[in-house]
Z-matrix of the N, CA and C atoms (Angstrom, degrees):
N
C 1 1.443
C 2 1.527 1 108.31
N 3 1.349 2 106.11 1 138.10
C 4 1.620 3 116.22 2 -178.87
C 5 1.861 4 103.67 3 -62.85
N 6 0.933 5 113.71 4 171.15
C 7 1.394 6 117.69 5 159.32
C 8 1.887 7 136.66 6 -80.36
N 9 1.670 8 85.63 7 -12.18
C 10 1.270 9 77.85 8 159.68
C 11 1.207 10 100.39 9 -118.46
N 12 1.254 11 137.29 10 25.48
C 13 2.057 12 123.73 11 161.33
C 14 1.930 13 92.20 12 -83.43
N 15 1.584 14 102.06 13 -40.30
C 16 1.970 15 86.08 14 -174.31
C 17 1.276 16 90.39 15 -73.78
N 18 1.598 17 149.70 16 -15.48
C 19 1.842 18 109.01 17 170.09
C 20 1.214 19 98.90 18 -58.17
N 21 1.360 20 123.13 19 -65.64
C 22 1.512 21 131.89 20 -153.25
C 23 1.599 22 103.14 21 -31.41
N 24 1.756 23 98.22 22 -65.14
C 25 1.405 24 109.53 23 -165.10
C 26 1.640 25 104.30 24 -46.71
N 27 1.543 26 121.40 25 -58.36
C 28 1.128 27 126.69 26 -149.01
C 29 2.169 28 100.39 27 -70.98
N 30 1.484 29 103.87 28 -27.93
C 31 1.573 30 94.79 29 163.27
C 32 1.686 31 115.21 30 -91.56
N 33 1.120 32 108.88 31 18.95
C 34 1.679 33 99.82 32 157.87
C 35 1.625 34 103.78 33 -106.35
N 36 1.340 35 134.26 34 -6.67
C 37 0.974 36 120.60 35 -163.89
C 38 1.703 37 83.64 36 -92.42
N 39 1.260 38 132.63 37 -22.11
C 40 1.288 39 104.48 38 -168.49
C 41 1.362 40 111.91 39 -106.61
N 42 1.461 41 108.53 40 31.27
C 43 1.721 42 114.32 41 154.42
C 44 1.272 43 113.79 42 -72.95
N 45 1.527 44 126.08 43 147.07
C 46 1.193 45 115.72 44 129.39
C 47 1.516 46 151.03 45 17.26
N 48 1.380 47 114.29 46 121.50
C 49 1.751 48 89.87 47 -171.43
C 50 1.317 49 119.62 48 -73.20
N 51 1.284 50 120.59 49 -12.40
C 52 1.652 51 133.68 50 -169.41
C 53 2.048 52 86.10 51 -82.53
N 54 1.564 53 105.06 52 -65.58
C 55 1.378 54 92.26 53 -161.15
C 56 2.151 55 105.80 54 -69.32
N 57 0.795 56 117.95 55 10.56
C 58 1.504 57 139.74 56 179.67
C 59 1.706 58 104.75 57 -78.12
N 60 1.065 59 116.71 58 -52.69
C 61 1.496 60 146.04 59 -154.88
C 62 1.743 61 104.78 60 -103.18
N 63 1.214 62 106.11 61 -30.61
C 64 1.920 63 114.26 62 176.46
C 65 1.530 64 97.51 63 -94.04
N 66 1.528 65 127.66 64 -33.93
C 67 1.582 66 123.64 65 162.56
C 68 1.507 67 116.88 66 -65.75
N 69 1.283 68 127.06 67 -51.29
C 70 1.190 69 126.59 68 -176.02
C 71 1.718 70 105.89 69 -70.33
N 72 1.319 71 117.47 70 -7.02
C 73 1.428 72 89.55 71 177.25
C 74 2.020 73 100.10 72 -118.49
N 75 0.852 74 104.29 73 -6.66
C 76 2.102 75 114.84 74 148.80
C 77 1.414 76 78.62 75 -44.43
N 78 1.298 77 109.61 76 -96.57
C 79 1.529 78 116.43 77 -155.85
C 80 1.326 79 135.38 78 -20.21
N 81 1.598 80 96.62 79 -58.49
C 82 1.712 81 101.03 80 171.54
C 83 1.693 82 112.86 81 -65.38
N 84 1.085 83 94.28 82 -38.34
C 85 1.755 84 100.48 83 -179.31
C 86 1.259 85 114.54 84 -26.53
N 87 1.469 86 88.34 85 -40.83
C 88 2.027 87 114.61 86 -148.49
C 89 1.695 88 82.36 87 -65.94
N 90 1.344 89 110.66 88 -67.05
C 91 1.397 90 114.07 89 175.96
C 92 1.479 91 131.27 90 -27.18
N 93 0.929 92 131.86 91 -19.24
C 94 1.583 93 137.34 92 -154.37
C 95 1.698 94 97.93 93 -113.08
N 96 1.286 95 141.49 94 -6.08
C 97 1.214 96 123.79 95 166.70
C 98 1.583 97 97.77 96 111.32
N 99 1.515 98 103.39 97 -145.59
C 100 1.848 99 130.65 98 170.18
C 101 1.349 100 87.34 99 -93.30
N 102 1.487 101 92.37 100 154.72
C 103 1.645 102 92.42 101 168.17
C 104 1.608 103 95.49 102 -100.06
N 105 1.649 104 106.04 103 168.89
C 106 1.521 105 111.47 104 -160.36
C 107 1.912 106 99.67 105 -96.50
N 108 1.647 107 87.32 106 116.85
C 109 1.633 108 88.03 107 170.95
C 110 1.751 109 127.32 108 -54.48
N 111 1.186 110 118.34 109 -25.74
C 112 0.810 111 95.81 110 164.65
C 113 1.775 112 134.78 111 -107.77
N 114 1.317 113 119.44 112 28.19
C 115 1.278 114 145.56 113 173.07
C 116 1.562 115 121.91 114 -46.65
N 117 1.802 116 111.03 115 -39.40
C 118 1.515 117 106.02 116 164.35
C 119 1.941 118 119.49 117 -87.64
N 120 1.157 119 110.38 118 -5.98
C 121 1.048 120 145.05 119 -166.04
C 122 1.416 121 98.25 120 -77.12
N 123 1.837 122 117.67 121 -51.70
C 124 1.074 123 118.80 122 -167.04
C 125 1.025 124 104.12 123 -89.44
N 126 1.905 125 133.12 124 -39.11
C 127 1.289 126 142.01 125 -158.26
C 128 1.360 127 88.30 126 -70.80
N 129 2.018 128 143.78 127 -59.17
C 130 1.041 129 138.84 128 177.32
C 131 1.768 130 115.69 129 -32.26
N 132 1.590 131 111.24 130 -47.45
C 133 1.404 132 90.24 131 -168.32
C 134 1.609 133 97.52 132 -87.84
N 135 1.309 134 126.58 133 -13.43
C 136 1.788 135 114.64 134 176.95
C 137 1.098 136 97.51 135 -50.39
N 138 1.799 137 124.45 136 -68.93
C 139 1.380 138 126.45 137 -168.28
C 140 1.748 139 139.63 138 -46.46
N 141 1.387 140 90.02 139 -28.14
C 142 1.784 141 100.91 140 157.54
C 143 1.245 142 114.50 141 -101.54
N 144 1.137 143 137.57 142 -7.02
C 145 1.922 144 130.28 143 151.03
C 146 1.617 145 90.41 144 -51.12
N 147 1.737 146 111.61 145 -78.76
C 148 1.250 147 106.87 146 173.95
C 149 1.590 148 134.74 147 3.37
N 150 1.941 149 102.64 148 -87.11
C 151 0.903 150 143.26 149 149.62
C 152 2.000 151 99.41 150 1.76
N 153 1.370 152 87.76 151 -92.71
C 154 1.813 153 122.91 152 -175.27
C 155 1.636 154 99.56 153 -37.52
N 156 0.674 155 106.46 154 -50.55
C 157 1.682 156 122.11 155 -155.56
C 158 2.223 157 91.94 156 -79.38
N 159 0.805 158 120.70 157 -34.89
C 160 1.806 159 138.57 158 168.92
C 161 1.298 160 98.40 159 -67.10
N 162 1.406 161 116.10 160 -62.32
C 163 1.596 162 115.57 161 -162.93
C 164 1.684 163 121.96 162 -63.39
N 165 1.632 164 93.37 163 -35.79
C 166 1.776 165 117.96 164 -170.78
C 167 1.861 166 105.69 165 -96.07
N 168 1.269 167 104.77 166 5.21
C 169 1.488 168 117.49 167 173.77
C 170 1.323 169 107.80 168 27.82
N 171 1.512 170 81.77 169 74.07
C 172 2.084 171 96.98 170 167.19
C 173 1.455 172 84.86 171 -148.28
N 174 1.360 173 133.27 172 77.31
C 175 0.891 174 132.34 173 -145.76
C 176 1.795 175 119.51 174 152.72
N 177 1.581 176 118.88 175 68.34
C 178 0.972 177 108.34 176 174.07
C 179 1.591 178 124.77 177 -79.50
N 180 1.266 179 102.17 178 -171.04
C 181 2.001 180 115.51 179 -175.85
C 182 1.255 181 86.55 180 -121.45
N 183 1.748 182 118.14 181 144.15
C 184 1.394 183 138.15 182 147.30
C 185 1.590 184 119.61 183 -98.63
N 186 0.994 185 106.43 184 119.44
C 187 1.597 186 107.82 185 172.39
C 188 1.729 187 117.49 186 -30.92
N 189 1.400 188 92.27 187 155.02
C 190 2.067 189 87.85 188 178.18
C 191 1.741 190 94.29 189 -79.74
N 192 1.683 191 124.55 190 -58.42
C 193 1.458 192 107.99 191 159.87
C 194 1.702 193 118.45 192 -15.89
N 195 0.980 194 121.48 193 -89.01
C 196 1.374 195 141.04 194 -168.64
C 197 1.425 196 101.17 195 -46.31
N 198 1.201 197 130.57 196 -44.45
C 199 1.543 198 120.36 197 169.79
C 200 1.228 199 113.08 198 -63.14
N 201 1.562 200 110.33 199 -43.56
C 202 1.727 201 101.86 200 -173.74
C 203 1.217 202 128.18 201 -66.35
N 204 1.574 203 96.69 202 -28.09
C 205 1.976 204 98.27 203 160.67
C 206 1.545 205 126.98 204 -57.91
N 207 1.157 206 88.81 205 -48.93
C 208 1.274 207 102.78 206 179.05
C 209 1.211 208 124.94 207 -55.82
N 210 1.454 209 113.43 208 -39.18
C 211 1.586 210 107.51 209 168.89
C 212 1.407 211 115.99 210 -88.69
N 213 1.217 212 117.95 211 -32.48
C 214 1.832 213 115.24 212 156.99
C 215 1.550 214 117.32 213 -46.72
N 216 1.551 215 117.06 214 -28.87
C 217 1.545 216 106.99 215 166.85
C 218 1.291 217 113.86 216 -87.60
N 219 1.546 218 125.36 217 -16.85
C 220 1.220 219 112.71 218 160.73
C 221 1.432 220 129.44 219 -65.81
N 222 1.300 221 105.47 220 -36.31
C 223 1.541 222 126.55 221 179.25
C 224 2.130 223 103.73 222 -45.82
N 225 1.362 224 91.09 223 -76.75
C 226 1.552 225 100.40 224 156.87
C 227 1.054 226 145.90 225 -27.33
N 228 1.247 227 121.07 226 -17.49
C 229 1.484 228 144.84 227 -161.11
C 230 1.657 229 110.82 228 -114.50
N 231 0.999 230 100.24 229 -18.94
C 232 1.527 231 116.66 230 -166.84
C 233 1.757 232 101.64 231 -88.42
């Protein structure tokens, strides 16, 4: 780290944890590029395939229980 990223760093550390937590996620943001125009676009049509697939019952539900085992035995397994 340069000497002036540890000033920077060392006066963000003495923000606030809220304004600490609204910088650190600027930050990553910064990381991730453009966001993708068409991204709500896509999540809209996943969610009514979704949707469709519930309504036309080809398409079951798993319990939130039943998931959490399930991924705790996956977790385990690993």
């Amino acid at each position: 780290m340069t000497k002036a990223t540890e000033s920077d760093l060392a006066d963000a550390l003495r923000l606030d944890v809220k304004a600490r937590a609204e910088l650190a996620a600027e930050l990553l943001a910064s990381l991730d590029g453009p966001a993708d125009p068409n991204a709500a676009t896509a999540w809209d049509n996943e969610i009514q395939r979704r949707v469709n697939t519930l309504d036309a019952g080809t398409e079951t539900l798993e319990s939130w229980e039943s998931a959490k085992q399930r991924i705790a035995n996956d977790i385990l397994r690993r």
